[in-house]
C-alpha positions as CSV (number, residue, x, y, z in Angstrom):
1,X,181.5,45.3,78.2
2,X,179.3,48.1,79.8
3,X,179.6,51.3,77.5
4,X,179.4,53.5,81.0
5,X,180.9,52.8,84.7
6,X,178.3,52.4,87.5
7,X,178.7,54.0,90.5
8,X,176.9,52.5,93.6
9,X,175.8,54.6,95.9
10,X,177.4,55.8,99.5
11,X,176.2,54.3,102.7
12,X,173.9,57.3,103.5
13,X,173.1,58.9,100.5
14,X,169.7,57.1,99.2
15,X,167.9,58.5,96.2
16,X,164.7,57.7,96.0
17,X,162.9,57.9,93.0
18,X,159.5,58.9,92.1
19,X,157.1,58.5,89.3
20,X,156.3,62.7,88.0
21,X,153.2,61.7,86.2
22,X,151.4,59.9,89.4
23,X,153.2,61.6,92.1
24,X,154.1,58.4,93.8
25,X,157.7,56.6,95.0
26,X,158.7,54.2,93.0
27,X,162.0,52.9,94.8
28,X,165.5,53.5,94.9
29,X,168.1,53.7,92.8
30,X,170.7,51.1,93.7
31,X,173.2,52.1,90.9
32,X,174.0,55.1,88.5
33,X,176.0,55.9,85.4
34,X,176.1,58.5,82.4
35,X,173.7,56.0,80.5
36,X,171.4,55.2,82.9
37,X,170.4,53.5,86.6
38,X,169.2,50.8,88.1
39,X,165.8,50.9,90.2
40,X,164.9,49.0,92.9
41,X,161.1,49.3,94.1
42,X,158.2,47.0,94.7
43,X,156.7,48.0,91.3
44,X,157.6,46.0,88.2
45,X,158.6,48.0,84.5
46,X,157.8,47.0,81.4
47,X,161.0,46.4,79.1
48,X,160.7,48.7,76.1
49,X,158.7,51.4,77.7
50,X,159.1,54.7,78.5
51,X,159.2,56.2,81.7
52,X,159.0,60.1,83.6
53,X,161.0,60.0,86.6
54,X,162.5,62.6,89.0
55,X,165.2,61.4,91.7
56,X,164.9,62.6,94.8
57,X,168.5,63.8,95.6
58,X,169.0,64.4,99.5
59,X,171.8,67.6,100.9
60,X,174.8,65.3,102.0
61,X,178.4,66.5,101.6
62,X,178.6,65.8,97.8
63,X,175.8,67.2,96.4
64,X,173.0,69.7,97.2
65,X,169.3,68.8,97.9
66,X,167.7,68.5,94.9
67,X,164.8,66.6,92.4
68,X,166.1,65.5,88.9
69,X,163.6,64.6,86.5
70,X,164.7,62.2,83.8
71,X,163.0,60.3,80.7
72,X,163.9,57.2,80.7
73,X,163.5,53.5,79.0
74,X,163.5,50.5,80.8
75,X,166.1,48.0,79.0
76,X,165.1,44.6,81.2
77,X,163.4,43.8,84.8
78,X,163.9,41.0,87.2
79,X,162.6,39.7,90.6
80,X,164.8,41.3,93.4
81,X,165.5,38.8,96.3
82,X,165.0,41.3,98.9
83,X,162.3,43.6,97.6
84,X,160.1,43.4,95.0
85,X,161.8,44.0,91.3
86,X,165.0,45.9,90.1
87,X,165.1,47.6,86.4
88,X,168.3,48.7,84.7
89,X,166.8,52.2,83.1
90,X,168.6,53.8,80.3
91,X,168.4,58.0,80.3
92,X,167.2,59.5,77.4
93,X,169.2,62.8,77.3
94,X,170.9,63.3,80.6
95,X,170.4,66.8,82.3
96,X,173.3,68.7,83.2
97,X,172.0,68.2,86.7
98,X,172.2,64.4,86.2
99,X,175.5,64.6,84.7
100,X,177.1,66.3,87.6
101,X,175.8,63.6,90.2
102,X,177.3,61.3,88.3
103,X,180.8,63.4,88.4
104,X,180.1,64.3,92.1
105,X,179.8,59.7,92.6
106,X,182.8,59.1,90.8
107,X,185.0,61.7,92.5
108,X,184.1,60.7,96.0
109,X,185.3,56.8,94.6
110,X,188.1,58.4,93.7
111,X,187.7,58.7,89.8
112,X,189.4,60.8,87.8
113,X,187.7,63.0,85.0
114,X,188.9,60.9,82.6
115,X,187.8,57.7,83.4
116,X,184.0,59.5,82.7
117,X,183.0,59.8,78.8
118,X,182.6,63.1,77.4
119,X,179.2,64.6,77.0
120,X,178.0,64.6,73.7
121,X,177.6,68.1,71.6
């Protein structure tokens, strides 16, 4: 059972990820919870390592423009059958501005406040 809910993202609303050290894109994300995302990009991750990334966050009707940058560990990688790999990425200490995409997803599904876990003190 997953410890967090995902929540996929709306047809329109891509967020594109980059690598902060090299300055280069690194995909998409595909998915997003409290714990973490999952990446899809023609690189491949190794499992165990740790990662710098900032998502790329377009204006839409939910959220503002904006760049999030995350630390992050990648738990396990696999061949994507339409491009290149996928990672499932765990956040290391989720920003506030993280956080509150995450809220902003699961209200426009519908979610209530509850069905989200409490950030940790």
């Amino acid at each position: 059972m997953r410890k967090f809910s995902r929540f996929p993202f709306i047809k329109g609303m891509r967020i594109d990820v980059r690598d902060s050290a090299r300055n280069v894109s690194l995909g998409y994300a595909a998915d997003v919870s409290l714990g973490g995302l999952r990446l899809i990009g023609e690189e491949t991750f190794t499992a165990g390592e740790q990662y710098e990334i900032v998502l790329e966050v377009p204006k839409n009707d939910l959220t503002p423009e904006q760049q999030i940058p995350l630390t992050v560990i990648c738990q396990w990688t696999r061949k994507n059958f339409r491009r290149g790999y996928e990672q499932g990425l765990r956040v290391l200490e989720p920003s506030r501005a993280f956080e509150n995409l995450v809220k902003s997803l699961s209200h426009s599904l519908g979610l209530s406040e509850t069905s989200l876990p409490k950030r940790r003190v």
